[in-house]
MARLUMBA-359234 format. One line per field, with one value per residue (C-alpha): residue in three letters; residue number from 1; x, y, z. Coordinates in Angstrom, 2 decimals, always signed. Layout:
% MARLUMBA-359234
res: ALA / ...
n: NUM / ...
px: X / ...
py: Y / ...
pz: Z / ...
//
This chain:
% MARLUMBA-359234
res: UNK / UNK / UNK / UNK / UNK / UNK / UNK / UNK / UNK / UNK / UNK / UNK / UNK / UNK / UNK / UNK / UNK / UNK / UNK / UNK / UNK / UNK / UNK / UNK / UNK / UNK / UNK / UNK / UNK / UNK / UNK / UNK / UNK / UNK / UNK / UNK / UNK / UNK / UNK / UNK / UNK / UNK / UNK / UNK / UNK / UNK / UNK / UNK / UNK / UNK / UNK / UNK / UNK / UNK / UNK / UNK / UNK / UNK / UNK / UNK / UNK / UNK / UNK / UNK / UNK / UNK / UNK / UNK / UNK / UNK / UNK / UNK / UNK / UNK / UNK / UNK / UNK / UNK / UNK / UNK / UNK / UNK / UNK / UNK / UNK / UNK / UNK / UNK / UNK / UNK / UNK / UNK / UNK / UNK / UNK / UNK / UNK / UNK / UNK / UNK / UNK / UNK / UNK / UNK / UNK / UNK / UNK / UNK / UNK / UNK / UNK / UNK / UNK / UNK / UNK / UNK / UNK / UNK / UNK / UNK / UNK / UNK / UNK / UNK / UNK / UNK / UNK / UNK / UNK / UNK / UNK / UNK / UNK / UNK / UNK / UNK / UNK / UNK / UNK / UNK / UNK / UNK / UNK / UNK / UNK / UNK / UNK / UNK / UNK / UNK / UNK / UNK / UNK / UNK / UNK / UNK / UNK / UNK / UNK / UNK / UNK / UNK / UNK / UNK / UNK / UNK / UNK / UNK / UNK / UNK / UNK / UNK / UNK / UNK / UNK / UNK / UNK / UNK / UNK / UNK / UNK / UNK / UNK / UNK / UNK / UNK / UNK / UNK / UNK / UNK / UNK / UNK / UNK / UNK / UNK / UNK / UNK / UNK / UNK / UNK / UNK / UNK / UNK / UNK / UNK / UNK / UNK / UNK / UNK / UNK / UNK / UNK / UNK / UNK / UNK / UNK / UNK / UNK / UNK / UNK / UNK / UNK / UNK / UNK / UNK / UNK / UNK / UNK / UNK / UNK / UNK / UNK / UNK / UNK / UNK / UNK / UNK / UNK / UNK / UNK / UNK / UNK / UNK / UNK / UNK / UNK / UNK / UNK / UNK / UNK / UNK / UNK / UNK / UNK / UNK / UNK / UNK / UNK / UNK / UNK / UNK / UNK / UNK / UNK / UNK / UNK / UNK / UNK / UNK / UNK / UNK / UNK / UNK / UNK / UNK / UNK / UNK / UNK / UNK / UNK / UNK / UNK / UNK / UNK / UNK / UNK / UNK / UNK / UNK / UNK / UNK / UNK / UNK / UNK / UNK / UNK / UNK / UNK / UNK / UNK / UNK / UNK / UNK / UNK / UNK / UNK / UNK / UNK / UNK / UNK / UNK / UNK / UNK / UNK / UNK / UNK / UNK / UNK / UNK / UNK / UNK / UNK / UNK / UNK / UNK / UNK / UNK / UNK / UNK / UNK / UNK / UNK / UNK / UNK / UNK / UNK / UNK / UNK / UNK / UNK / UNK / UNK / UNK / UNK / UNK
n: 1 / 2 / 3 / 4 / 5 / 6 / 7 / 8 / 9 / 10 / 11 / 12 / 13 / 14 / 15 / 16 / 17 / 18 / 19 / 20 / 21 / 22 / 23 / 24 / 25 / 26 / 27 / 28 / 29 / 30 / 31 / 32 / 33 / 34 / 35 / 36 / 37 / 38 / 39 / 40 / 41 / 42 / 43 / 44 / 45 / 46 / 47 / 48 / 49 / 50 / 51 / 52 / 53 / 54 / 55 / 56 / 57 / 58 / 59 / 60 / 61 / 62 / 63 / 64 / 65 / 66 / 67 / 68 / 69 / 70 / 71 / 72 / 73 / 74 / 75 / 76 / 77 / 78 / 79 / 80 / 81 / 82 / 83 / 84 / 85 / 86 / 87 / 88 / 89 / 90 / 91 / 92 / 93 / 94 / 95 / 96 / 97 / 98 / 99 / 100 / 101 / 102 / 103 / 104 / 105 / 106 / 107 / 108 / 109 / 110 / 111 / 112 / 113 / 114 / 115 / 116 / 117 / 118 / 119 / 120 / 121 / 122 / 123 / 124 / 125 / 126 / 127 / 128 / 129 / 130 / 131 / 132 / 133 / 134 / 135 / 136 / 137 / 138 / 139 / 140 / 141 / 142 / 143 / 144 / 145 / 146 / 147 / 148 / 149 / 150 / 151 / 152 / 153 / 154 / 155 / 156 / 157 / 158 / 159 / 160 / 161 / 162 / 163 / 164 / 165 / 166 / 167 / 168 / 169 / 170 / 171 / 172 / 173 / 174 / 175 / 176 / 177 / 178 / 179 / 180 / 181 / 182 / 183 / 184 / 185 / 186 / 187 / 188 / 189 / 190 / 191 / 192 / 193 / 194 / 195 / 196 / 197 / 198 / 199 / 200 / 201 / 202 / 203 / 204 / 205 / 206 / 207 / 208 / 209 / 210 / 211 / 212 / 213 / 214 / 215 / 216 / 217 / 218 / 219 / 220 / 221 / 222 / 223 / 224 / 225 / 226 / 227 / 228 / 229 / 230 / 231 / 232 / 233 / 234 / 235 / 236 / 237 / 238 / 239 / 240 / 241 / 242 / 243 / 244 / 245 / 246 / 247 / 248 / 249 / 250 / 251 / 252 / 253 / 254 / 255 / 256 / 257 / 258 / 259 / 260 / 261 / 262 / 263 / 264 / 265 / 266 / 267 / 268 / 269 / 270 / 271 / 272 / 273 / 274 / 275 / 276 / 277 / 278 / 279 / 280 / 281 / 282 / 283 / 284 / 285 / 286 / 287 / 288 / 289 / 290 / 291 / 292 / 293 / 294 / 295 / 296 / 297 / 298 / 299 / 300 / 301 / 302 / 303 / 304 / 305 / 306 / 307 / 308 / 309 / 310 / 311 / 312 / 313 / 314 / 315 / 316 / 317 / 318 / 319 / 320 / 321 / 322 / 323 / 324 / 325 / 326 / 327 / 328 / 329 / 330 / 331 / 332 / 333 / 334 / 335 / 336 / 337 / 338 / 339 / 340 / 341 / 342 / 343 / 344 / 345
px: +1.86 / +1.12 / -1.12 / +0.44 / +3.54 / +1.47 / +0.70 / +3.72 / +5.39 / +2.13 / +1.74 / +5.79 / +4.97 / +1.90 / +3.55 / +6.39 / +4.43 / +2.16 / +5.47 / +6.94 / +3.41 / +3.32 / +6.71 / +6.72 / +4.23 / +5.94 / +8.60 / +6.55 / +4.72 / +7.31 / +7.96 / +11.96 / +11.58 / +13.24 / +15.55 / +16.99 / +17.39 / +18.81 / +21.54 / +22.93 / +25.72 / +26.80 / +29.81 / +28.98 / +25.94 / +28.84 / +31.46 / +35.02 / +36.43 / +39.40 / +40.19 / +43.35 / +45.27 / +45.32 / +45.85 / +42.08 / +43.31 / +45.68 / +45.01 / +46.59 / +49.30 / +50.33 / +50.48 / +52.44 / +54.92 / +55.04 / +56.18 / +58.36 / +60.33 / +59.52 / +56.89 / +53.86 / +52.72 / +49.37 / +50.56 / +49.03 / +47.02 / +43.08 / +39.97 / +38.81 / +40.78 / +41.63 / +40.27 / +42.31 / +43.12 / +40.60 / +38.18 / +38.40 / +38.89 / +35.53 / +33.79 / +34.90 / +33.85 / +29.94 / +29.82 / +31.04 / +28.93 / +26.04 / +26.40 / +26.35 / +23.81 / +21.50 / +22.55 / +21.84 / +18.27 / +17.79 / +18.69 / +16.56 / +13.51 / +14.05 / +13.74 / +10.86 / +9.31 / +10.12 / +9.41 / +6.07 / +5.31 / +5.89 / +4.03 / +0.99 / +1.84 / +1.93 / -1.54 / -3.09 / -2.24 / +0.78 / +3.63 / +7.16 / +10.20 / +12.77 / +11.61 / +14.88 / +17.21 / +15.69 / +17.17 / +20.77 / +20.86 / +20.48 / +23.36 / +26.31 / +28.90 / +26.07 / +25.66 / +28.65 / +27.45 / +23.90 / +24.44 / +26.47 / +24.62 / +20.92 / +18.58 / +15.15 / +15.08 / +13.79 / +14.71 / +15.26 / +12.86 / +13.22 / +15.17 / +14.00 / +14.83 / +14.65 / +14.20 / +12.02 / +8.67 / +8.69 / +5.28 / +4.98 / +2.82 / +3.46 / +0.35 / +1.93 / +1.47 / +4.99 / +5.72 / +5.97 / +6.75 / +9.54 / +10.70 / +14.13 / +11.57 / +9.10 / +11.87 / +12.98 / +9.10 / +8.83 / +12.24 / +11.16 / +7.67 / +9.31 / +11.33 / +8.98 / +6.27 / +2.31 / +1.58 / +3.03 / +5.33 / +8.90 / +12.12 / +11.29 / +7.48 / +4.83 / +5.05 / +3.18 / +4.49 / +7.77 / +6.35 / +6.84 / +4.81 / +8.04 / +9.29 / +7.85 / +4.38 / +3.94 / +1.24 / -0.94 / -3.55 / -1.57 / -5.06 / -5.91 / -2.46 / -1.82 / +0.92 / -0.32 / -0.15 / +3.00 / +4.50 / +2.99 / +4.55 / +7.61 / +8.02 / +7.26 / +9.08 / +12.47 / +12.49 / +11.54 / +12.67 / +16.45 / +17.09 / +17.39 / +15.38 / +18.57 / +21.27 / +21.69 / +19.00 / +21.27 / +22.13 / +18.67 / +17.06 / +20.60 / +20.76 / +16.84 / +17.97 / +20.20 / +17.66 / +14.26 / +16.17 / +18.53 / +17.01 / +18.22 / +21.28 / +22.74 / +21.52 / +22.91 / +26.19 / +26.78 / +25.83 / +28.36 / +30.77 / +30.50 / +30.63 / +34.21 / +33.08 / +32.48 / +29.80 / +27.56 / +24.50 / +23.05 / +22.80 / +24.45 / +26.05 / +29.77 / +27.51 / +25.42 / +28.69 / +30.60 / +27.65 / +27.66 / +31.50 / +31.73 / +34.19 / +33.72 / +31.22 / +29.06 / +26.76 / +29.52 / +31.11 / +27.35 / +26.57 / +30.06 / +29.42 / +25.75 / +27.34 / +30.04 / +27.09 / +24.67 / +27.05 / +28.91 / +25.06 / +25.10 / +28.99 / +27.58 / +24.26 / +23.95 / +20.12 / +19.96 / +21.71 / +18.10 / +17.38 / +21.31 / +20.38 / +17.16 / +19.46 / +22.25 / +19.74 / +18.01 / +21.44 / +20.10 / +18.02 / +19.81 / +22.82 / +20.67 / +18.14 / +20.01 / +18.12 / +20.11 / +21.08 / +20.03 / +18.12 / +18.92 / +15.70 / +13.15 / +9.60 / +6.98 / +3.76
py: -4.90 / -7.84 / -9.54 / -9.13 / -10.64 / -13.86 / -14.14 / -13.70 / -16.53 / -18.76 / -19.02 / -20.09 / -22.92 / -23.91 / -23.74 / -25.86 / -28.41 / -29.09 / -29.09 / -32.26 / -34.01 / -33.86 / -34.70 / -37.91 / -38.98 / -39.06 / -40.55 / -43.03 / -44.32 / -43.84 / -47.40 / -46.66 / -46.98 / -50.91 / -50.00 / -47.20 / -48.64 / -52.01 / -50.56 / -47.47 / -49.82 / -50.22 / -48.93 / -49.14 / -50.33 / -51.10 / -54.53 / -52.79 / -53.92 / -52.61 / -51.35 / -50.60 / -47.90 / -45.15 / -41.77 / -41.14 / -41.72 / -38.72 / -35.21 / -33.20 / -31.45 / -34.91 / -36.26 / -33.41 / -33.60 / -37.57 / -37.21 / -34.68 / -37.55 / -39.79 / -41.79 / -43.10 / -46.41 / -45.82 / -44.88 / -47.53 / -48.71 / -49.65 / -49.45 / -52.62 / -55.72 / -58.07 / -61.43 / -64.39 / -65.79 / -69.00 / -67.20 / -64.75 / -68.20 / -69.32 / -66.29 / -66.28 / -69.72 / -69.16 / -66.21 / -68.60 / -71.94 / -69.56 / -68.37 / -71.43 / -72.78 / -69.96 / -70.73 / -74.06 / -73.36 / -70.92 / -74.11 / -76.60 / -73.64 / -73.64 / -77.51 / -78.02 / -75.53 / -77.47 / -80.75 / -79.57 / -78.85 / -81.92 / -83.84 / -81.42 / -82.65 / -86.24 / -85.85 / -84.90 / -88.39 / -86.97 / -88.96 / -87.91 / -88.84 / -85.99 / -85.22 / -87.10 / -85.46 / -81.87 / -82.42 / -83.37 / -80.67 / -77.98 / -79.12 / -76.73 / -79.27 / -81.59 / -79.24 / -80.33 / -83.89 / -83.32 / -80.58 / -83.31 / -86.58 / -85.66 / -86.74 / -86.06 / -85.20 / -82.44 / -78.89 / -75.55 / -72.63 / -69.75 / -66.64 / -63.36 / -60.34 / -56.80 / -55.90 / -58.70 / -59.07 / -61.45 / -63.76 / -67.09 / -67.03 / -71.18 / -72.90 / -75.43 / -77.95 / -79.12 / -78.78 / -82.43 / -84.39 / -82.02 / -79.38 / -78.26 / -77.19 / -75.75 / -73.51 / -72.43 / -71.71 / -69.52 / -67.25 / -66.99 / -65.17 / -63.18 / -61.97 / -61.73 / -59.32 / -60.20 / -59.55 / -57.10 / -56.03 / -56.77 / -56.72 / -60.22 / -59.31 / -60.05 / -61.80 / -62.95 / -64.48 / -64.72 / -67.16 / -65.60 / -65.30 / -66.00 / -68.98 / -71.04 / -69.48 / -70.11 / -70.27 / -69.85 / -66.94 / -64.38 / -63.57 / -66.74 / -67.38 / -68.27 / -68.46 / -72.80 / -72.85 / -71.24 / -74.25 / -76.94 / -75.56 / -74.88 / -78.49 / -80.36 / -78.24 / -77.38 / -79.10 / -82.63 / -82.15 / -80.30 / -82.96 / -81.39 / -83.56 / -85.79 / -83.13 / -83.22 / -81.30 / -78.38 / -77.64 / -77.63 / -74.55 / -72.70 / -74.86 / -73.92 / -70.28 / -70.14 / -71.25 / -69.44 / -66.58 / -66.96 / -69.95 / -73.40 / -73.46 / -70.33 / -70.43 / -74.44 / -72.72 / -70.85 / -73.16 / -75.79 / -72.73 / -72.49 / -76.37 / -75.85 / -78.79 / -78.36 / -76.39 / -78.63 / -76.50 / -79.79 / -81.28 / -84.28 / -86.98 / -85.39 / -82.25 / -84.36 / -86.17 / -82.76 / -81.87 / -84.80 / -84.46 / -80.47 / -79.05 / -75.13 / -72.47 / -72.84 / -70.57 / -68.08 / -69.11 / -68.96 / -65.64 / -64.49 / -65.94 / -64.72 / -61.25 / -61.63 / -62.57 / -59.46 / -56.95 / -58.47 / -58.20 / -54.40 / -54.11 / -55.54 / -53.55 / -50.62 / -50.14 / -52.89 / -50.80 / -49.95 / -53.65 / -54.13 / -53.03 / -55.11 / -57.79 / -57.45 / -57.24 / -60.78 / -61.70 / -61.53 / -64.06 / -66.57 / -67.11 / -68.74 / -70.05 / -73.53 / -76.32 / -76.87 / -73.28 / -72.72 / -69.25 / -67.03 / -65.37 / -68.00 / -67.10 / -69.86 / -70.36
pz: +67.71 / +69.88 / +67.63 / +64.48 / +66.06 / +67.46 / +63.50 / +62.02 / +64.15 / +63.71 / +59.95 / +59.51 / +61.68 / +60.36 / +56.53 / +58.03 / +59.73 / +56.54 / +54.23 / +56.39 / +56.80 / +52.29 / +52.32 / +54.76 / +52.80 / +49.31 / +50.63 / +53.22 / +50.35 / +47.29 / +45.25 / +45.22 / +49.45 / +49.61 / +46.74 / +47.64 / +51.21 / +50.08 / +48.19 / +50.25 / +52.02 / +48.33 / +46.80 / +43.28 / +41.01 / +38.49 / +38.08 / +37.95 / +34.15 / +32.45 / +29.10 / +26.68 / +27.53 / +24.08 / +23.59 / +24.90 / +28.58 / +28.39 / +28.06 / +24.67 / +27.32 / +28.61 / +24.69 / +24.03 / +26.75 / +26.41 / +22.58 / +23.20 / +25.49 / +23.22 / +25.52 / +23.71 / +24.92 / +23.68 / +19.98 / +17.65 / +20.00 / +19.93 / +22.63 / +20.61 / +21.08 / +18.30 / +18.00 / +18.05 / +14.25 / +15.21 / +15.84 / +12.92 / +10.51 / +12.46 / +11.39 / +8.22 / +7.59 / +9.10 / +6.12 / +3.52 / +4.84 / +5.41 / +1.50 / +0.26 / +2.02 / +0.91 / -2.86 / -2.43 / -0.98 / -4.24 / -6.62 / -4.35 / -4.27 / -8.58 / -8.80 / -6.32 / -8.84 / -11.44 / -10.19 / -8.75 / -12.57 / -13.62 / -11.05 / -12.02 / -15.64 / -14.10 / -12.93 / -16.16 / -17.64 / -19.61 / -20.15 / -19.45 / -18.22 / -17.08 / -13.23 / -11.97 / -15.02 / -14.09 / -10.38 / -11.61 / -14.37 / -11.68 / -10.46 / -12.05 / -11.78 / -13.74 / -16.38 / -18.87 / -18.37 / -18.98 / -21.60 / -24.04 / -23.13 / -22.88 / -25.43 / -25.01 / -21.53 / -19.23 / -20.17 / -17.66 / -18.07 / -20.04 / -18.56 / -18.02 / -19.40 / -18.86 / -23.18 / -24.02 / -23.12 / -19.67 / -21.14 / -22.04 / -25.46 / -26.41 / -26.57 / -24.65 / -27.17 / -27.11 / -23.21 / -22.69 / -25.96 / -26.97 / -24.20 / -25.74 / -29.06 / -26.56 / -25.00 / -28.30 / -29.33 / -26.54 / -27.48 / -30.58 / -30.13 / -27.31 / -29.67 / -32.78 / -33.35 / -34.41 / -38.18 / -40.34 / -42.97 / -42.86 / -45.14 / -46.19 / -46.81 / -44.89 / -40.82 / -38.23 / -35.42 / -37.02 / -39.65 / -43.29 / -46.07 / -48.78 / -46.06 / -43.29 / -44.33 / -47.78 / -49.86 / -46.71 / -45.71 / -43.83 / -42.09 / -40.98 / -38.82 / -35.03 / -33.03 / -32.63 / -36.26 / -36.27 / -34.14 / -35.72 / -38.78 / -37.71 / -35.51 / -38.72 / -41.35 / -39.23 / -36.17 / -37.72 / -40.57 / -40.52 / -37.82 / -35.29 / -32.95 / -33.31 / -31.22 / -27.78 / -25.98 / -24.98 / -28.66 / -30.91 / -29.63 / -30.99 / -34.33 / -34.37 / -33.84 / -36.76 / -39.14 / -38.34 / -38.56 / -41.41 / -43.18 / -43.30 / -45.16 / -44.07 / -40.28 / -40.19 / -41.59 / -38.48 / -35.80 / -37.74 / -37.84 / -33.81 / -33.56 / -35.86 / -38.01 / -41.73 / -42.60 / -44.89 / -44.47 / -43.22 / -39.45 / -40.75 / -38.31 / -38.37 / -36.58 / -34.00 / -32.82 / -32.84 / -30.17 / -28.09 / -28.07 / -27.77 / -24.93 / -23.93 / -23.92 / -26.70 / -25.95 / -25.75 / -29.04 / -30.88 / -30.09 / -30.91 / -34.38 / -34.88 / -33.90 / -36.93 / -39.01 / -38.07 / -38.52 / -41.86 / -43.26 / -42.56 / -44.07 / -47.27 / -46.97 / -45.42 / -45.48 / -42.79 / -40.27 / -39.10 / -37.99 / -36.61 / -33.40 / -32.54 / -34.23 / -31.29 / -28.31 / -29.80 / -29.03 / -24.77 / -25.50 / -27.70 / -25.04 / -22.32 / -24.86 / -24.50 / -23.15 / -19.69 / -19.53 / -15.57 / -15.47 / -12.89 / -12.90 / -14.40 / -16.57 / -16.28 / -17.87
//
């Protein structure tokens, strides 16, 4: 009995003794020590701030009870204070400068582009002229200017499109010596097919074997032929090297797909001058003199013309819808018409 007392009172010791020796050290050698220490004197680890009294402060009894005497100096009330007018004006004005400068690093992105082409074209011995134009006509509140007065100048790039195939298939013949025909070249075989039959007989390229192509071996035609062709026998000579820039690629437009008295008809009918059939010099100075949308106004009237065909023929119903989406690429086919989302070659 002795004995097994002398143990029982020895082992609670010895389990207590090694419990403080494990624990002294944890704490003798823990890396919170000094921090702990340094801040016990301290009230708080927090700075004492404020905030708006609401309805959040008071319990649902002591709303009750306060509405029901008709106390509520928290109703309408917000956690989140207002900011002074200034300072909302101030904000307001960082979105809007901020805005515009990021459209205005879009149009100087588009005409380093641009100009970067030209100084490539500069390199290869080419002459041209319309680097300093193509900076100013990027310029939307240049466009009206530019759009009237140019003459053989620089011309934007072709827009893209989410019908029409997004390629450049020019040969690039005409890039330098005549861009507002080079623009249209490219529409046009965007739009056209490669060789087959049509209502008007056989095409390639858009190029006709009853019009533009002629008395020439369907087989034996390219998409350069087809511009050489059609910059000697429309562009040259219909005249239309003598509009403004902005306007040929629509007169050209009108006529490679209508033919040259009818197509000249309509762009004369947009121009409201009298329609001769010819682009006489009452049309060039209705051009240089235009005021308005004329893009909007052209489209309107190849629209009227499209669907007046189907009225008086109803077999061409089948074509009246690839007629109408052509109609996405004639509006911004204009010469100085600044593409939002640009194709180049």
């Amino acid at each position: 009995m002795i004995k097994t007392h002398k143990k029982m009172k020895t082992k609670p010791f010895l389990l207590f003794g090694t419990m403080f020796v494990l624990c002294g050290n944890v704490f003798a050698y823990s890396p919170y020590a000094d921090t702990i220490t340094n801040n016990l004197q301290k009230k708080s680890f927090l700075s004492v701030a404020s905030f708006p009294t609401t309805a959040a402060d008071a319990t649902f009894v002591e709303r009750t009870e306060s509405k029901a005497i008709g106390y509520e100096p928290y109703f309408n009330k917000s956690a989140f204070a207002d900011l002074p007018i200034k300072e909302q004006e101030e904000l307001e004005n960082m979105v809007n400068r901020s805005e515009i400068d990021r459209r205005q690093k879009s149009r100087d992105e588009l005409a380093q582009r641009i100009n970067d082409a030209f100084s490539q074209q500069d390199n290869n011995n080419h002459k041209y002229t319309g680097g300093n134009y193509m900076r100013a006509a990027l310029t939307p509140e240049n466009l009206s200017k530019y759009n009237l007065a140019t003459h053989n100048g620089g011309c934007t790039p072709p827009e893209s499109d989410n019908f029409w195939p997004n390629k450049i298939f020019t040969s690039g013949t005409y890039m330098y010596s005549a861009p507002a025909f080079e623009k249209f070249m490219i529409t046009a075989f965007r739009k056209e097919g490669e060789c087959g039959q049509d209502r008007d007989g056989w095409s390639c390229y858009g190029c006709y074997s009853k019009g533009l192509c002629s008395g020439i071996d369907m087989k034996t035609v390219t998409r350069s032929m087809v511009e050489n062709l059609t910059y000697n026998k429309m562009y040259l000579a219909e005249n239309i090297d003598k509009l403004p820039d902005a306007f040929r690629g629509y007169a050209m437009w009108g006529i490679w797909g209508s033919g040259q008295v009818t197509g000249t008809k309509i762009f004369q009918r947009a121009l409201k001058v009298a329609e001769t059939g010819k682009i006489d010099d009452a049309t060039i100075r209705a051009a240089e003199t235009y005021d308005g949308d004329f893009a909007d106004a052209y489209v309107r009237e190849h629209e009227k013309f499209y669907r007046n065909l189907v009225i008086k023929d109803s077999n061409l119903n089948k074509y009246l819808d690839g007629w109408l989406k052509s109609l996405k690429l004639l509006r911004p086919s204009g010469c100085h018409i600044v593409p939002q989302k640009p194709i180049y070659r």
